[in-house]
N, C-alpha and C positions, 0 to 999 in steps of 0.2 A: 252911451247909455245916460250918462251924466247930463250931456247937452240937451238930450230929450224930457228929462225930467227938471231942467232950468227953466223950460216954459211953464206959469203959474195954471194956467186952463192944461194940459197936456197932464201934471201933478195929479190935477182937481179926476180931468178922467181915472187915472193910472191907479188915484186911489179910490176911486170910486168903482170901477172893476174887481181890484183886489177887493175892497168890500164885499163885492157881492157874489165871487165865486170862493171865497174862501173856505176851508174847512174847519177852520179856530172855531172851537166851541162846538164841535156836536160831537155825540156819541160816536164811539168807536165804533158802530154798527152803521152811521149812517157817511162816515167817511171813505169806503168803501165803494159807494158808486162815485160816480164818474162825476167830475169836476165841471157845475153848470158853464156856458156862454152867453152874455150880456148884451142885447143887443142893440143897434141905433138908438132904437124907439126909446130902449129900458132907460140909456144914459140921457138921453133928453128929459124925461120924466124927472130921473133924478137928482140931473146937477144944472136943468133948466138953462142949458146951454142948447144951439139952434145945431141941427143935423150936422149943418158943413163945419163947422168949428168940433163938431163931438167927433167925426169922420176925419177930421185936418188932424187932431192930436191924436187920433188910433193910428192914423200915417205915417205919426213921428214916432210912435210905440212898436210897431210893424219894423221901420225900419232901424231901429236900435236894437230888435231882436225880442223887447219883453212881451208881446202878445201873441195870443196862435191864434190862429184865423181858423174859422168856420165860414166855407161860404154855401148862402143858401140860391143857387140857380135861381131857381123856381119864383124867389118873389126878387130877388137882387139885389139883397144886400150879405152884409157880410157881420157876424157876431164876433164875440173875441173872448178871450180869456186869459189871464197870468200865465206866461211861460215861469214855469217853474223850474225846469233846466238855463233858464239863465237866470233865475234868480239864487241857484245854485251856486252856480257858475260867477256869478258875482261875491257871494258870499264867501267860497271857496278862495277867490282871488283874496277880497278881502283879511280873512282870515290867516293867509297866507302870508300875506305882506306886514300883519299883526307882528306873526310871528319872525319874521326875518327881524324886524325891530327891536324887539328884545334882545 
């Protein structure tokens, strides 16, 4: 996980999805639906990085486990979104290891 979030454009994605599907800051009422996905297009827009470079560090988020994949057939590409079970899961470790320290 670590080595994936070492590349500065892979970051730049990672937190630029976490921004945009987050739930920080809305009402209790609208954290209840279902957690958006982000897709090619949107991160190109937004962090003005080119498809293969936005698609190259979802690959490396994909394969450390932080993103869940939507795939859309029909037009062929694939959207993404924060795994939150392994941001859990990381936390959890980390927390962990907190505490053995003490």
């Amino acid at each position: 996980m670590i080595d994936a979030l070492a590349d500065p454009e892979t970051l730049y994605v990672f937190g630029v999805v976490a921004a945009r599907t987050s739930k920080l800051g809305l009402e209790a009422s609208d954290r209840t639906r279902s957690t958006p996905y982000v897709t090619p297009f949107g991160l190109m827009r937004e962090t003005s990085l080119s498809r293969d470079v936005v698609e190259a560090a979802a690959g490396r988020l994909k394969r450390a486990g932080l993103l869940e994949v939507l795939v859309d057939d029909e037009r062929g590409y694939e959207s993404w979104r924060i795994s939150e079970a392994a941001l859990a899961a990381a936390a959890t470790r980390t927390d962990a290891s907190r505490g053995a320290c003490a």
